[in-house]
N, C-alpha and C positions, 0 to 999 in steps of 0.2 A: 572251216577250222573247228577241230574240239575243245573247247573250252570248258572250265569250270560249269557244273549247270548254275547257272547263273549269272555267271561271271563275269559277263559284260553287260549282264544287267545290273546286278551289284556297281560294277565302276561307272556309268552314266548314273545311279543313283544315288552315288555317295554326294552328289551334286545336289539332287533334289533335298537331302536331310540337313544341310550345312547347318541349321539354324539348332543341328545336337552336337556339344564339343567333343572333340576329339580325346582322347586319353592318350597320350605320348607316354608311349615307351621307357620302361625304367631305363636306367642309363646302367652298361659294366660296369665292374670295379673297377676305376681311373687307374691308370698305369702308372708307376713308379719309374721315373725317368732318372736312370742310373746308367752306369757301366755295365753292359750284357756279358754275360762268362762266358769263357772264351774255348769251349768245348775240345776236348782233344779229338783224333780220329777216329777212338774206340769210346769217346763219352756216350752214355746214356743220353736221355733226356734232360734240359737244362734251359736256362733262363735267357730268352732271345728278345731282341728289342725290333719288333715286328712293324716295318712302314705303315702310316697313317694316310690314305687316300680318303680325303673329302670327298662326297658325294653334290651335285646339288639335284634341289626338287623341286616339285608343281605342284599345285592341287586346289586345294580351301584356301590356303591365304595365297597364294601366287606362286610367282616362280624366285625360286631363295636360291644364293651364291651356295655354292660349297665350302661346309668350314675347313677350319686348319685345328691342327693339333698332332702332338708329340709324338713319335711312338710309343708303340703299345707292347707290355712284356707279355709273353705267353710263352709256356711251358712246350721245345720242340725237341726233335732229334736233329740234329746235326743235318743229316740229309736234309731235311726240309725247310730249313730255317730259311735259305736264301732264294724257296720255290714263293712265299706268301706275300700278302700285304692285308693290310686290314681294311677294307672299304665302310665308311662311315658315313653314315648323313646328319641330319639335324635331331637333333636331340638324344647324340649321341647312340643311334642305332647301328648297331655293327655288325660286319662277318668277315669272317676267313673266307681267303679265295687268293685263287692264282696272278703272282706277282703279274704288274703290267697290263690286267685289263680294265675298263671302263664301267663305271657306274650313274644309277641315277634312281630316285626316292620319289613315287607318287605317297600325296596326303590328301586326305580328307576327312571328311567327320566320321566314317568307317574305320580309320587305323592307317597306318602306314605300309608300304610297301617298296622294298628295295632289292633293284636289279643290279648284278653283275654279269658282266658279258664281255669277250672280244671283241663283239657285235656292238657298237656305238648304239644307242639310243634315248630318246628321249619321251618329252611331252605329245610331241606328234606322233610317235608313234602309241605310246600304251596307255595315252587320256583322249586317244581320239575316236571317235565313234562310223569314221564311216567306212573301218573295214580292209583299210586298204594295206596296211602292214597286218601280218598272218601269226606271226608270232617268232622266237629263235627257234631258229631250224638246225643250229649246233650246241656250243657247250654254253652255261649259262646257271644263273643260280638268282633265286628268290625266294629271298626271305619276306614274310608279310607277318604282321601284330593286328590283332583285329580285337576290339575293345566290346567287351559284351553288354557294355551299359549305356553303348551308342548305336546307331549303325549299324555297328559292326557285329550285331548280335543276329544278323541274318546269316552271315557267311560261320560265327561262332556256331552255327545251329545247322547249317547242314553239314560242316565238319563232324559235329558231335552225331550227329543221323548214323552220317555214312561209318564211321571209327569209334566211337564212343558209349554202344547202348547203355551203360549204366548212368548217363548224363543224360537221359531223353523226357525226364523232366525241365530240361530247361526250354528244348526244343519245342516241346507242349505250351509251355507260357509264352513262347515266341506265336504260336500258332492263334493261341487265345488272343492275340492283339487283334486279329480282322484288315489288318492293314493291307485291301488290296492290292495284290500284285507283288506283297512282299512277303507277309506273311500265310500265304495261300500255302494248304497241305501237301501240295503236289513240289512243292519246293523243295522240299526237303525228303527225295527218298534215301528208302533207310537201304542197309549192306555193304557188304565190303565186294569192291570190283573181283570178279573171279579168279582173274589170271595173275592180278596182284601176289606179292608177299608181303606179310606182315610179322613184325617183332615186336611184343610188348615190352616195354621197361617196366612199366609202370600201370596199375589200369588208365592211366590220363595220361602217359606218352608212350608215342608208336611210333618206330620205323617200318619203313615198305621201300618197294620196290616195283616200279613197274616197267615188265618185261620191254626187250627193244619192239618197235613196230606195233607196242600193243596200247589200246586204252584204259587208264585208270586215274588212281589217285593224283600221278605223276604229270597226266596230260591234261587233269583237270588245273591250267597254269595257263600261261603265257609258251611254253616250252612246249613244240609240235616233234610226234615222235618220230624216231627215225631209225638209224642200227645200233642203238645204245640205247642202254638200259637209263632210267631216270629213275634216282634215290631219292630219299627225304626225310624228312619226319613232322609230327604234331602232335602238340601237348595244351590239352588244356589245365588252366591253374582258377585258383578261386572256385569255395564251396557256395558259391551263390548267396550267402546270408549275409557273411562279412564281409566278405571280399567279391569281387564282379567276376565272373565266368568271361575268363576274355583266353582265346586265342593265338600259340605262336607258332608259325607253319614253314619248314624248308623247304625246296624243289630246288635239285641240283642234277645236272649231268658234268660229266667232267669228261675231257678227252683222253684217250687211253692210255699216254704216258704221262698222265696227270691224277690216277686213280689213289694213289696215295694219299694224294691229299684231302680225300673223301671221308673216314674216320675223322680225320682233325677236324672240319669243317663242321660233323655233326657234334660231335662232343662239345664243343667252343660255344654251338647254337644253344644246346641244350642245358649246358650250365651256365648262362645267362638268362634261361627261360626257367631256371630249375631257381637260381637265386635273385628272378624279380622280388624285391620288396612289395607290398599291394599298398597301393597309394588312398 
């Protein structure tokens, strides 16, 4: 299986670092639990009251219930309002994704990470180490918060390698630590996968794409390639002085009469990762 380089060394070692906390994720703007407008056939875009899907998770402190909470307003068009749901875990971490499938939230002292899938899964499969589940082999989405003043400043740092050269100072002081096995030079090469595409918004957030059947940023996940393309994004925030260089990363494929919902899904990520507060 192609995996993240690293990537399953990172998730066995978020284990080893337990004793660095965690930085949980700001929380969205709380939703406003009102009456939804009630759109005509030719409305625009309008104010929809989007299902709330608790997640539950594993990791550093055990394994947590999934919470409950309201729905959530977001901005849709008519067409899609009754395609979504909001998948949510602890502490408030969230995504847009296709009404009716299943989710679940690994933690650790590295940062959080949250699956959605048709594909049921859990602790045994994505916290276990001996190999035997390969990854989703269809549609599926993952969002991960990686904290760069924990942990999490390993996987912050060959993101920044691979998409970010004007942040490759921080990567250097990850390097400077000596920390066998984690922070070794070879960890972190630097460029962008060839066959990729790449969209800057921002020098500090990028969409890509990586082609179907091909390796890149896209397969560097839990998501094994197949005849569809695998979209995404990442944004790092925090100038490192005042605030912590911490990491927020998308991986999504969606099935082919579900591609709509692919704009929404990145927008919703990205301005939640655009309007974290820095703690």
């Amino acid at each position: 299986m192609r995996m993240r380089e690293g990537y399953r060394w990172a998730a066995s070692s978020m284990f080893l670092l337990m004793a660095t906390s965690c930085k949980s994720p700001a929380k969205p703007t709380e939703a406003v639990v009102s009456e939804p407008t009630v759109p005509s056939a030719s409305a625009g875009p309008a104010d929809v009251m989007v299902p709330f899907v608790g997640c539950a998770s594993d990791g550093q402190q055990g394994a947590q219930p999934a919470p409950t909470g309201a729905p959530r307003r977001f901005v849709l068009s008519p067409d899609l309002a009754g395609q979504v749901a909001y998948y949510v875990g602890d502490n408030d971490f969230g995504v847009l994704g296709p009404k009716g499938w299943t989710c679940f939230v690994t933690e650790g002292s590295n940062g959080n990470t949250l699956y959605v899938s048709p594909e049921q899964v859990g602790a045994s499969q994505l916290l276990s180490t001996d190999n035997r589940w390969k990854g989703f082999i269809g549609p599926a989405i993952e969002l991960s918060y990686r904290s760069g003043s924990t942990s999490g400043r390993f996987e912050v740092a060959r993101v920044i390698a691979r998409l970010f050269p004007r942040r490759m100072g921080f990567v250097r002081s990850v390097i400077t630590e000596k920390i066998s096995g984690l922070s070794d030079r070879k960890n972190f090469p630097t460029g962008k996968y060839p066959t990729d595409q790449y969209s800057y918004k921002t020098p500090d957030l990028v969409e890509f794409v990586t082609p179907a059947g091909k390796a890149g940023f896209g397969t560097d996940s839990w998501l094994l390639p197949n005849d569809q393309a695998i979209e995404g994004m990442a944004m790092i925030s925090g100038d490192g002085v005042n605030e912590d260089v911490d990491l927020t990363e998308l991986v999504l494929r969606l099935s082919v009469n579900q591609q709509a919902l692919l704009p929404l899904i990145l927008k919703q990520v990205e301005t939640d990762a655009t309007t974290r507060p820095e703690e």
